[in-house]
N, C-alpha and C positions, 0 to 999 in steps of 0.2 A: 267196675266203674265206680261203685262206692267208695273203695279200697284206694283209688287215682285222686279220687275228690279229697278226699281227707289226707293225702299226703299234700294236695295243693293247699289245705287251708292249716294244714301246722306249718307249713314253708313259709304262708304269708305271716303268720302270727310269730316266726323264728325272727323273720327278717323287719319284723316292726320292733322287737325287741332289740334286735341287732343297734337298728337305726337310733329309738333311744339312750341305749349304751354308751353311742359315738358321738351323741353331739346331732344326730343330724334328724332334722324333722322329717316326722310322713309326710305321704303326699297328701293333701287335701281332695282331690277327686281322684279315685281310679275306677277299673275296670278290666275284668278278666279278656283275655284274646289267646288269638295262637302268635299271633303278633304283637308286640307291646310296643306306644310311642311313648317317647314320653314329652312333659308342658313344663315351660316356666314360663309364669306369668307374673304380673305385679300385680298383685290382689292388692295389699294395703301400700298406702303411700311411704311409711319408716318406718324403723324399729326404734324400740326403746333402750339406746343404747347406754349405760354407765362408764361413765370415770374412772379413773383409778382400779379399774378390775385387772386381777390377772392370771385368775384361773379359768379356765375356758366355761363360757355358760351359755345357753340358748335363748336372744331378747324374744320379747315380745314382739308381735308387728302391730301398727296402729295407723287407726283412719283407713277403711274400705272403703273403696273403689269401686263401687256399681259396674262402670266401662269395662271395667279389665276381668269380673264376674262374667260380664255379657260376651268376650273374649273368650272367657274357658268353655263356657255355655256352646259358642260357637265351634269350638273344637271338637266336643262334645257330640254336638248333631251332626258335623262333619264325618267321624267317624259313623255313626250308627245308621249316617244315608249308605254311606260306602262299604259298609259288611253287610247292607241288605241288596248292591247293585248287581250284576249280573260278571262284575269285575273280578270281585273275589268269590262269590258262588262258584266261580266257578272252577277255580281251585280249592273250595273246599276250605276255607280262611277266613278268620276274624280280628277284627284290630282289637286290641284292648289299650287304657292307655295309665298311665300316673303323673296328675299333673301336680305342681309344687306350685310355694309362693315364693318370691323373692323378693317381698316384702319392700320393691325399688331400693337394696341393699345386696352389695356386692358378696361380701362375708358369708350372706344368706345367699345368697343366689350358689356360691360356691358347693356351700352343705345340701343344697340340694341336686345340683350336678353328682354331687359325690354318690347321693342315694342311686341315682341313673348310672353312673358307671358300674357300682357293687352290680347292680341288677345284672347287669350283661355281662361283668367276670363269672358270679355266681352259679352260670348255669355249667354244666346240665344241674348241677344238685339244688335248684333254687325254681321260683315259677321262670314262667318264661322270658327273657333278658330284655334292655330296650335295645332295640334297632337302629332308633333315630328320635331326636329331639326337638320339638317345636319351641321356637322363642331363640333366647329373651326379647324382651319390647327396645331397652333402651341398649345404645352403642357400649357404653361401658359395661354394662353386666355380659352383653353377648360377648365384647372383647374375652373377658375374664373365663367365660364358662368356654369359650373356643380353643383357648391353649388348654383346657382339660380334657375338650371331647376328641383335638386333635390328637392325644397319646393314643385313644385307642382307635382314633378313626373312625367316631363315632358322628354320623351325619345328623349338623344343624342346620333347621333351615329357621331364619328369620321372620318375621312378619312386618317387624317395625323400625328394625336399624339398620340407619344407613349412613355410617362413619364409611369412608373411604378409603380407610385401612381395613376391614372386615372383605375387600377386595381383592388383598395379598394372598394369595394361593400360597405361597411361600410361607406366609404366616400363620395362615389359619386355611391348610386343604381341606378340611371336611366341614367348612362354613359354605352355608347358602344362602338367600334369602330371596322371597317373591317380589322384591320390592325392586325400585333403581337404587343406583347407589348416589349420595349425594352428591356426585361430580356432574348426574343429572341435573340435580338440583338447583346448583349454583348458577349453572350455565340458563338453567330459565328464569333465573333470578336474574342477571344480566343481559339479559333479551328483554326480559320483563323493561326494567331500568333503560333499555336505550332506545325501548321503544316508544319510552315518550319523552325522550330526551331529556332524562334527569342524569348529571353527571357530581352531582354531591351530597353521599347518603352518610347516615349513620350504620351504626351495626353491635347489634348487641349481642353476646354468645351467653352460655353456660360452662363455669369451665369441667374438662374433661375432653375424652376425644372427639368425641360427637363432632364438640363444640369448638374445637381447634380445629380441628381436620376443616369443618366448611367454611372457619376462617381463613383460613390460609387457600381455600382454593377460591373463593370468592373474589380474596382480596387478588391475586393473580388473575382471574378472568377479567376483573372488574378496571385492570391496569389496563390490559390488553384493550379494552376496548373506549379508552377514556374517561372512567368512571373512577372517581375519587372519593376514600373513607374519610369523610369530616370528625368521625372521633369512631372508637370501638372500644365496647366495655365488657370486662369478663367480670361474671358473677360467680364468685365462686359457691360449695357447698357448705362451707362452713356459718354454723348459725350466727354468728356477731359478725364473721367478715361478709357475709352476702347483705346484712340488713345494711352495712354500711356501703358495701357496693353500689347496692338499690338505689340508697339515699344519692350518692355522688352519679349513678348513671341520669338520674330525675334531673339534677342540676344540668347536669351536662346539654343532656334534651333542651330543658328550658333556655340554655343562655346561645345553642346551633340555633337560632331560627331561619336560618336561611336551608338548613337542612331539614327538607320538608318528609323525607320520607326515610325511614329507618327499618334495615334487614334483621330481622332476630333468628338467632339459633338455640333460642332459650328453651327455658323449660317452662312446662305449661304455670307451675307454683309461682316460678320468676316473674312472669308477666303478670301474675293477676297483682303481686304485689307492687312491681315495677307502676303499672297503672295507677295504683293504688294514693301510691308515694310519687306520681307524677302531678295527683291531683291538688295534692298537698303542699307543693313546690310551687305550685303555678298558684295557687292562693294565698300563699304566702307573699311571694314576690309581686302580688298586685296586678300580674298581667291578664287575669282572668280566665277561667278552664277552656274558654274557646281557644286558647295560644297551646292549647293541648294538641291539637287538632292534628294530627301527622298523618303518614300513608305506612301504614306499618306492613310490611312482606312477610309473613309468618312461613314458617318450615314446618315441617309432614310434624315436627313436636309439637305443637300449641297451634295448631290453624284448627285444629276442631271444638279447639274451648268456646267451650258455650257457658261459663261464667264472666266472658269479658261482655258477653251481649247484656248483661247488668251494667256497663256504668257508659253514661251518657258522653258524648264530644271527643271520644278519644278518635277520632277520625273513621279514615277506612282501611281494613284489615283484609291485604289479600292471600288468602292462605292457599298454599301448594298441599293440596291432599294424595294419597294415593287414589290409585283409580279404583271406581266403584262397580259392583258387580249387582248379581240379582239375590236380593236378600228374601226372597219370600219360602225358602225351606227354613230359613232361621226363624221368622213368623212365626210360621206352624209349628216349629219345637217348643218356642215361647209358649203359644197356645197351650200348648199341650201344656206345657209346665205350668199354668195358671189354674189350666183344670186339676191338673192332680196335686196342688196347691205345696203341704209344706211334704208330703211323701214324697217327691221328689226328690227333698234333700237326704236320702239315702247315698252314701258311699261320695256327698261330694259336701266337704263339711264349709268350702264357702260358701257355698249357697244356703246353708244353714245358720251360717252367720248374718248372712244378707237379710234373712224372716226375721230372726231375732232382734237386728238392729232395728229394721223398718217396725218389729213390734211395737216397741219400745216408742214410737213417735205418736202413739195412743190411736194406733187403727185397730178394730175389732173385728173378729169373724174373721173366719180362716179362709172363706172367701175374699173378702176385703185385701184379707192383707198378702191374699198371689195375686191379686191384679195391682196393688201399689207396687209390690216387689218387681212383676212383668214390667209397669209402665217406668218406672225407674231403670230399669236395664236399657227398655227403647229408648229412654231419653238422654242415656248417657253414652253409649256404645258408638262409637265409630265407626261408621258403616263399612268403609276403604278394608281397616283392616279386617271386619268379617271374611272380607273375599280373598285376604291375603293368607287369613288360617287355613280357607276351608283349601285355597291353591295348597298349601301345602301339603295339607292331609291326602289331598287327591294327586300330588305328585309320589308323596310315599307309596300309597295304596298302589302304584303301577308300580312302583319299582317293586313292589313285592309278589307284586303278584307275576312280574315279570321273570322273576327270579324261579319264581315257585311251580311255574308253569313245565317247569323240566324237571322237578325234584321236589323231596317231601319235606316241608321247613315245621312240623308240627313238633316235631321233637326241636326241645329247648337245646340252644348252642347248633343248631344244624342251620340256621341263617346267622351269617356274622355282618355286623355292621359296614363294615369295609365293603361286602360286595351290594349294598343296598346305595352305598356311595357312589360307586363306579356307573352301578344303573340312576342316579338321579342323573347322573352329568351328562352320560350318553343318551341317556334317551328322553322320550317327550311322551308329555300328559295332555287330559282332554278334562276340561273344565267348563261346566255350563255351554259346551257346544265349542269352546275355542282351543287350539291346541298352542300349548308352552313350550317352552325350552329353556336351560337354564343357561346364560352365556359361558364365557372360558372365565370369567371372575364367578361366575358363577348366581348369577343378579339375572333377573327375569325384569326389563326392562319393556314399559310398560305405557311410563310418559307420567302425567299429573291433571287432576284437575283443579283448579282454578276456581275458588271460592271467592264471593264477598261477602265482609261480614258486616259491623254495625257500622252506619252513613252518621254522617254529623245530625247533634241533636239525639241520635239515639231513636231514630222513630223505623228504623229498619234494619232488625237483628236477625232476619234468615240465612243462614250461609249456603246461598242457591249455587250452584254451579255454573256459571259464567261464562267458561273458556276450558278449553281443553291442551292440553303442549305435548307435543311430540318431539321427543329427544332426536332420533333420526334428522327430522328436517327443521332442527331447533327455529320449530314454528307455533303459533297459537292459533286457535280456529275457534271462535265464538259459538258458543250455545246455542242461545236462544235471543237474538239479537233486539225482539222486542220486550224483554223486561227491564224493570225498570233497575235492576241490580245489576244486568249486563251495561246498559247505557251508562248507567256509574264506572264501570269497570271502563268503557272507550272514554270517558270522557275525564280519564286521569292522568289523560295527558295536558290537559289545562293547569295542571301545577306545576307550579315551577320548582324544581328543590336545584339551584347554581348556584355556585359559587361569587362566582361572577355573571353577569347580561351575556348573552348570546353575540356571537360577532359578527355582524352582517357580510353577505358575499359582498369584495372590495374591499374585506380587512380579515387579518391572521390575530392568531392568540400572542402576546407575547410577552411571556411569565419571568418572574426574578429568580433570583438564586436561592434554594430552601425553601419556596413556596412551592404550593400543592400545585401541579399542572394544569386543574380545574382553576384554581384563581389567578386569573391574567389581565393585562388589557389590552384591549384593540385596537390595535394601528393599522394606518391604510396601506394596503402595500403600494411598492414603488413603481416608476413605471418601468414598463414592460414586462410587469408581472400581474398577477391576477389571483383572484379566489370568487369562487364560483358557487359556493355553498357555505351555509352557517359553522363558526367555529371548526374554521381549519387551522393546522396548525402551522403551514406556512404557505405563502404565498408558491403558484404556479407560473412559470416562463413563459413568457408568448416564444413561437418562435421571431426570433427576430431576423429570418430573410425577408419575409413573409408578411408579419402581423407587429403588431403593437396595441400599448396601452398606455393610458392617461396613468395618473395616480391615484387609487383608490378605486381600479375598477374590478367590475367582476364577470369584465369576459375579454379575449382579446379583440381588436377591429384589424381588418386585413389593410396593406400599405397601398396606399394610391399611386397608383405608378401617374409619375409627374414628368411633364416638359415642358419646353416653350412656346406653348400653344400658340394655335392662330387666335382663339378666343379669349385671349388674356389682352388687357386693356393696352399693357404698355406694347406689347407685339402689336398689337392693332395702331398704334401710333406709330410705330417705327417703320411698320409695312405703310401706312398713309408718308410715310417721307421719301420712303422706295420711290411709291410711284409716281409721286411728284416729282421727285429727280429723274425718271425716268423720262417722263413726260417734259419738261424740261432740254433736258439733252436732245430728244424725236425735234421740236418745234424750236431746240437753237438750232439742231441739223439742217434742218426744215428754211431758216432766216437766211444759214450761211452758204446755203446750197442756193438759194435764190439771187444771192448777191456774193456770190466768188468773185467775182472782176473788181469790184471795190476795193480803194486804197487799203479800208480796216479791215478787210479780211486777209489782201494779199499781205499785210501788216502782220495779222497773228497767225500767217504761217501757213492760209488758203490750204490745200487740202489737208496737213500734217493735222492741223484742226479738227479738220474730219474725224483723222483717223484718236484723235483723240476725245473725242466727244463720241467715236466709237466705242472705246476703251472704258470710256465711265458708265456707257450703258450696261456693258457684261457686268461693270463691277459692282451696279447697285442688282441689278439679278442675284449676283453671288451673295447679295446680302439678303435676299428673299430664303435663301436654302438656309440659314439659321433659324430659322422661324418653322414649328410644328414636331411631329414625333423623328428622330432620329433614322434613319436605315444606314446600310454601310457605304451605299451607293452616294448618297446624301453627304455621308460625311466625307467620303475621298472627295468629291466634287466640288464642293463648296470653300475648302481651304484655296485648292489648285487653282479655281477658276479665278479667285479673286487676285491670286500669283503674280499669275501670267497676263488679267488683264489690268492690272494697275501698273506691274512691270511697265508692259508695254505705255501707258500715259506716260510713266514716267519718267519715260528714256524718249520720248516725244517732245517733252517739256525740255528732257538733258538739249536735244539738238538745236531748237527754237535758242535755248539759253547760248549754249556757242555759237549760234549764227549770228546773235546781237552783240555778243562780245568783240566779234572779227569784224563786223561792219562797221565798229565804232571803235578800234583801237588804232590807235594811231604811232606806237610803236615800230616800228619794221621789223626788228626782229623777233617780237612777239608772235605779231601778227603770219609771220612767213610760219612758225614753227604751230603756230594753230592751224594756220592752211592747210598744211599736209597731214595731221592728225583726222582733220572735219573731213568725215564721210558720211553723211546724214542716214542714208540707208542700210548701212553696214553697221551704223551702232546702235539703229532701232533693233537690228535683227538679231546683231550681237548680244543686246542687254536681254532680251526676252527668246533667246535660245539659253544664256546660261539660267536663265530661273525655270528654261522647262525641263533643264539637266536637273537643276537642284530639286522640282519637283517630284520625276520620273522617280530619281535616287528614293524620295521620300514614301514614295508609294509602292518600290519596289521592295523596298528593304522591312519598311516598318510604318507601313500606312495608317491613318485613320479609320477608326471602326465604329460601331454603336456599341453603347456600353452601359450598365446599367448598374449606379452607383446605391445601396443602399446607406438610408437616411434614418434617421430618430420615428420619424412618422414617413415616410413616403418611401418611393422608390425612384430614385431619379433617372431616367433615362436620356444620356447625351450623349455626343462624340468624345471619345476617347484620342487624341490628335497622335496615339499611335509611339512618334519621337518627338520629344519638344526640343529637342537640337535642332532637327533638320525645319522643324514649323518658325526657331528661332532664325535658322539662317535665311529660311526664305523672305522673314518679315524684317531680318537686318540687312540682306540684301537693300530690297526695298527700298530702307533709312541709307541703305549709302548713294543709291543713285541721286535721292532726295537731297541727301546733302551738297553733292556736287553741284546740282542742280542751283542750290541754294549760294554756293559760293561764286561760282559765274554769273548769277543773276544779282548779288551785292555785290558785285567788281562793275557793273553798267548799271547800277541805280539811279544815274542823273545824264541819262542819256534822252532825247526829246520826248518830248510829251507823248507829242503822236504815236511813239516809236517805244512809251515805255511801258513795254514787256516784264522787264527784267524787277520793275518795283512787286508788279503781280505776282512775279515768280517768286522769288524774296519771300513774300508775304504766305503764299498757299504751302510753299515748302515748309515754310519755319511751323503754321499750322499745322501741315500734318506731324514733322515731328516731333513736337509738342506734343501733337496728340496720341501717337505710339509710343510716347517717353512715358506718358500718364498711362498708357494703357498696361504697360508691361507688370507694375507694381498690383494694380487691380487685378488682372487677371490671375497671376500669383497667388494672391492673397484670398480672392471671392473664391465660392464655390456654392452649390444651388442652382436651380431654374432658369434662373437669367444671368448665367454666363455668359451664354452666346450674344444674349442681348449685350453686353460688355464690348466685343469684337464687331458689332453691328453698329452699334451706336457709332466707332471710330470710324470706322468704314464709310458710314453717311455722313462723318465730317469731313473726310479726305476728300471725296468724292464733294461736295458741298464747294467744299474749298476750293476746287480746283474749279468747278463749275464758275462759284462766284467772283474768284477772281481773275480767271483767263477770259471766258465765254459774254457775262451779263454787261460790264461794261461795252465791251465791243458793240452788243447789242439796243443799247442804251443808244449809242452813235448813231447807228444803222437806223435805228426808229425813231427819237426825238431830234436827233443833231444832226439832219443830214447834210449842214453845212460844212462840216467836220469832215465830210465823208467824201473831199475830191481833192485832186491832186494838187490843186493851187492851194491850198488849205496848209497841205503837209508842207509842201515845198514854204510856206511862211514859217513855219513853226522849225524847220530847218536851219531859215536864215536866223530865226533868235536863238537857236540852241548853241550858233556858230559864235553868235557876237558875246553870250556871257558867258562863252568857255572860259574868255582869256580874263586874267588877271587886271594887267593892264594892256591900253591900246592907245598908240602912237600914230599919227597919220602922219606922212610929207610926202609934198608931193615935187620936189625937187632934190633931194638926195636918196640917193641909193645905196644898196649895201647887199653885196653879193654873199650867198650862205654857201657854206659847203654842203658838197651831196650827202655828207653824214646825215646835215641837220635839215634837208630840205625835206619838202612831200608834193608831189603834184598831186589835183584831185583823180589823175586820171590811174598814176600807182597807188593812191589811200583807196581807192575802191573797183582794186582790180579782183576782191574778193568776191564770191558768189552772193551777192546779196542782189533783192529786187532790183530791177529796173527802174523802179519810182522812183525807189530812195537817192539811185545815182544819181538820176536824171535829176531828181530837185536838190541833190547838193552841189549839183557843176553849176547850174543854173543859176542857185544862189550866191555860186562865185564870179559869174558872170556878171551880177546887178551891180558888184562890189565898185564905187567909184574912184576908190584908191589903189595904190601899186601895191601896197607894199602892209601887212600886217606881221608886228612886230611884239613878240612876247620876249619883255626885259626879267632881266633875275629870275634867279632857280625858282622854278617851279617843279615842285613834287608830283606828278600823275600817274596812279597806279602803277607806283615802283619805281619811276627811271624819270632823268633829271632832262630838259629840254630848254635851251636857250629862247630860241624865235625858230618861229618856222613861217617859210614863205609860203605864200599862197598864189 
């Protein structure tokens, strides 16, 4: 046993000489094991680097690091819980460890990796090899020392970096770390930001990977979700270009003021000086340190600095930590270490450095001066990563023991690195009661907690834990929702950091060319489109079968389906003219049905009359079925019926017009070649069989339906008339009987008073077609609600027309003029019709003068045609009063067409 000890302690003393030989420093804390870890940590902040050197030399390192002591320290206790657990008792196994400094210098951090590799080639002829390595803190040294430990396979597990390259399996297999990797990071940085709907930050890094890597994946999440970089500054490490960075990032700060809140991936040094030089900017410039005031997001680097809670108004500082664990085994090592004061510092020469520096500040008593040194460590240490060392230690300790549990690893080289790798990846550890796993990047992902740090004013510097974020359900879930640092924390959504105003639902973003996305402005959208929520970025489509919208709104309204209501003012008028014609025609029926035997009824045609004041009844009916919601039933119905019964007035009115043409011509052969055409009954039936062919046609082929036209705002529902050919030929049918109608009745326009029809006819005809000549263009042209009201309206003037100028006068007679209304009446107004026919008139009454039968007329052949009985009877009559022989018409007189000398009577 003596003989084993003493080859292990010249081995160690070979291999420190070795180590000085080559450049490369001891470790500052070790310890014997059957297992060996080994540490890189950043005790001091830099080395003392020289100029112009170029033979290889060893710097100094300078300015200690309490934190990153209280770091080793925790390593430290980590191991010495875990060789007393029942983990490795029970295989018989001790960790031992050698931890280094890396001085936050890559170069160094190198040379001490170099020591940890030698360790593990060295064996079996050397002490025991390392296994595995805990550290580095920052991305760039773990980058560095990863391609070294990957040659041999030698497993690092992280505690504090988390570049998103350190993720690459491809790059670095045998890197791990307890931590997330920073794609967590960014992503609750971006939740963070759009959960209070800030969309214009700043962002300030350090350069190196760290520092780029969460650049670039911030600025990509940050696009993604509408969130826009107002400027981003890299600081680099160089001493004249960082102070001048500093100086230009300050500016920068001071002249964004719309950019209220700013991302940092700095380093902890960066910010206290960035701060620093921000204060100095701002009082310079006159705006005064309150225009300091920002929302600064701090990263797992500098969220735990508790030298920024020294300077007042720098705003609020929400720092992303790693998650905290239970530190009261570390306590108790402390403790310990307080009691056993500076003998502790055997075998760990930071920590010896740490008493002697704290001496040095004029504390006495070796008691004094282990409790400054303990409470210095408490007050600098970071708690998050305590629990991320001791994860590690305790992920080792299984893999080892896991391995060892089949076989004997106490002889040195009988455990190789490589298989202590395979076991961290495949399997799972138990830590404070929780069990880990390391993922396929190899990141023990975990989530973040959520600090605040100092409040405006400076009157609240505790960095409480707030909130908690879970990667998984990239969610936050509140602490302790009554303090008063959590309430700070919800109520940071009251800042505003835009670019530009928010753009109300009823207007879209709408940005120029080169400008950030974030800076736009707000236009209302058009109609039939919509936005419905703040800053969108384009307006959404109603449907338009369906819906519509005004301009500038922010939701769609559904289409009113529209018609010709019964409750619309002007249908309610038009229907009161209905029924008044209606009513009208019952109580003319009503007059002429009481007094049929009368001269002026049997005059305008006695029952044909009838049957046309039958004819206008149907057809202001058919003007009722334009009026109300549409069916199909409705619409076939309403074209046809008006067809057929105004056909029929019309071809009523055609007869009446030819019976007074033939009653009153006095041509012969005219009159013969109308006699045999005039069949009263056969052309009623004729004109109103072909319009119910043209109808049938129209409804069988291509009828009328309900139709439902969409509109800008409504939905209109009307008759579709199916063919407007055949709707054309029925209503040009119509205008031709109309017309005929018209030209028979101006061919007897100054035929007697009593007897004159044909002015009436004249007049209603030319009326209506006027009024179908007007309506045709209109209807063409309108479109909308009251269209049908278009087709109604003429309809009530036809109908109108015809009423007022066949029926009212008549009536007029019948009720005020009943002296007008007997036979001796007419038979006068016969005899004057007779005597101002002629041009001139001749009496004698003793020469005579025989006519030829060409030119002659008896009364008894001029009205041998079908005309009343009245009429005859009072024209013989009135040529019976006649006291002269002989009436005689001298020189050519013109009379509807044909030339006539004299005609005897």
């Amino acid at each position: 046993m003596t003989s084993n000890l003493f080859i292990i302690l010249v081995s160690i003393l070979l291999s420190k000489g070795n180590a000085l030989e080559n450049g490369i420093r001891a470790p500052g804390a070790t310890a014997m094991g059957d297992v060996v870890i080994g540490g890189i940590f950043s005790i001091h902040r830099r080395v003392n680097r020289k100029e112009d050197l170029f033979a290889p030399q060893e710097y100094s390192c300078l300015e200690l690091k309490d934190g990153s002591i209280g770091l080793v320290l925790s390593m430290i206790n980590a191991i010495e819980v875990v060789n007393k657990s029942p983990l490795l008792r029970d295989v018989n196994l001790t960790l031992g460890y050698r931890i280094h400094d890396s001085c936050r210098d890559v170069s160094t951090g190198l040379k001490a990796t170099a020591d940890l590799v030698q360790q593990a080639e060295c064996a079996p002829t050397c002490q025991q090899p390392v296994v595995a390595v805990i550290g580095a803190a920052f991305s760039e040294m773990s980058i560095a020392v990863a391609r070294q430990l990957s040659i041999d396979m030698i497993p690092q597990i992280s505690y504090s970096s988390s570049a998103m390259s350190l993720g690459n399996k491809h790059r670095f297999p045998s890197f791990m770390r307890t931590i997330p990797g920073d794609e967590h990071q960014t992503a609750a940085m971006v939740r963070l930001i759009s959960r209070n709907g800030w969309n214009w930050v700043g962002m300030i890094i350090s350069d190196g990977d760290y520092g780029r890597s969460a650049l670039e994946s911030f600025a990509s999440k940050a696009s993604d979700n509408g969130i826009c970089l107002a400027f981003k500054t890299i600081i680099p490490h160089k001493d004249g270009a960082e102070d001048s960075a500093i100086e230009q990032a300050a500016r920068t700060i001071s002249q964004n003021q719309k950019a209220k809140v700013i991302v940092s991936f700095a380093k902890s040094t960066h910010m206290e000086k960035l701060f620093e030089e921000l204060r100095k900017e701002m009082e310079k410039s006159g705006q005064g340190v309150k225009n300091m005031r920002r929302v600064w997001i701090a990263s797992d680097s500098w969220s735990s600095l508790r030298d920024v809670s020294d300077l007042e108004d720098i705003g609020d500082v929400v720092g992303f930590n790693f998650k905290t664990g239970d530190t009261s085994s570390f306590n108790e090592y402390l403790s310990r270490l307080e009691t056993s004061g500076y003998d502790s510092t055997q075998n760990n020469t930071f920590l010896e450095k740490l008493f002697k520096q704290t001496n040095t500040s004029g504390v006495s008593g070796n008691t004094d001066l282990a409790s400054e040194v303990v409470k210095n460590i408490k007050e600098k240490t970071n708690t998050a990563l305590i629990l991320s060392v001791e994860m590690a230690v305790s992920a080792i300790a299984e893999a080892v023991a896991s391995i060892c549990s089949s076989k004997h690893c106490k002889t040195p080289g009988t455990l190789q690195p490589w298989e202590v790798l395979e076991a961290l990846r495949k399997n799972t550890f138990e830590h404070q009661g929780k069990t880990y796993a390391f993922d396929r990047r190899g990141d023990i992902i975990e989530g973040y907690d959520i600090s605040m740090g100092p409040s405006f004013g400076g009157k609240e510097h505790a960095n409480d834990i707030v909130a908690t974020y879970v990667p998984h359900d990239n969610i936050f879930f509140l602490t302790n929702s009554s303090s008063n640092n959590t309430k700070r924390f919800v109520d940071l959504k009251l800042i505003v950091s835009k670019c530009s105003n928010s753009c109300v639902p009823g207007e879209y973003k709408k940005t120029s060319d080169g400008q950030h996305t974030c800076c736009y402005e707000c236009v209302n959208c058009t109609e039939n489109y919509y936005s419905n929520d703040t800053d969108m970025d384009q307006c959404l489509s109603c449907d338009n079968k369906f819906e519509w919208s005004p301009r500038g709104s922010f939701s769609c309204l559904p289409k009113k389906m529209v018609y010709f209501s019964w409750h619309d003012r002007f249908a309610a008028v038009l229907l009161a003219f209905c029924a008044l014609g209606i009513l009208l025609v019952l109580m003319v029926s009503v007059l002429f049905l009481h007094q049929r035997d009368t001269p002026v009824v049997k005059a305008a045609g006695g029952l044909l009359s009838i049957v046309i004041l039958l004819s206008l009844s149907v057809s202001f009916i058919s003007a009722l079925l334009f009026v109300g919601k549409p069916s199909h039933l409705q619409c076939k119905v309403r074209q046809v019926l008006f067809g057929i019964s105004f056909t029929l007035c019309v071809s009523c009115i055609l007869v009446k017009s030819l019976k007074i043409l033939l009653a009153f011509q006095l041509n012969i052969k005219i009159q013969g070649a109308l006699q045999k055409v005039y069949q009263s009954v056969l052309i009623i039936v004729g004109c109103v069989a072909l319009q119910a062919v043209i109808c049938t046609c129209w409804l069988v082929l291509k009828s009328p339906v309900s139709h439902v036209t969409l509109q800008p705002k409504t939905m209109l529902e009307d008759c579709y008339e199916g063919s407007y050919l055949a709707f054309g030929v029925m209503l040009g049918y119509i205008a031709l009987l109309a017309f005929v109608c018209f030209i028979c009745a101006f061919i007897g326009r100054k035929l007697p008073q009593g007897y004159n029809e044909a002015k009436f006819i004249t007049f209603s005809m030319l009326l209506y077609l006027i009024s179908w000549l007007l309506f045709v263009p209109i209807y063409v042209t309108t479109s909308g609600m009251y269209l049908p009201a278009v087709e109604m309206v003429v309809i009530l003037m036809s109908n109108y027309g015809i009423l007022g100028c066949h029926f009212l006068p008549k009536c007029y007679i019948m009720l005020f003029r009943k002296d007008q209304n007997t036979s001796s009446a007419f038979r006068e107004k016969l005899y004057q019709y007779n005597i101002r026919s002629t041009d001139s008139i001749s009496v004698s009454g003793s020469s005579k003068k025989t006519i030829s039968s060409q030119e002659s007329v008896s009364p008894s052949s001029s009205f041998s045609l079908p005309i009343d009985a009245d009429i005859k009877t009072a024209l013989e009559r009135s040529h019976s009063k006649m006291d002269f022989n002989q009436v005689s018409y001298r020189g050519p007189i013109k009379r509807f067409g044909y030339n006539r000398r004299s005609i005897s009577m």
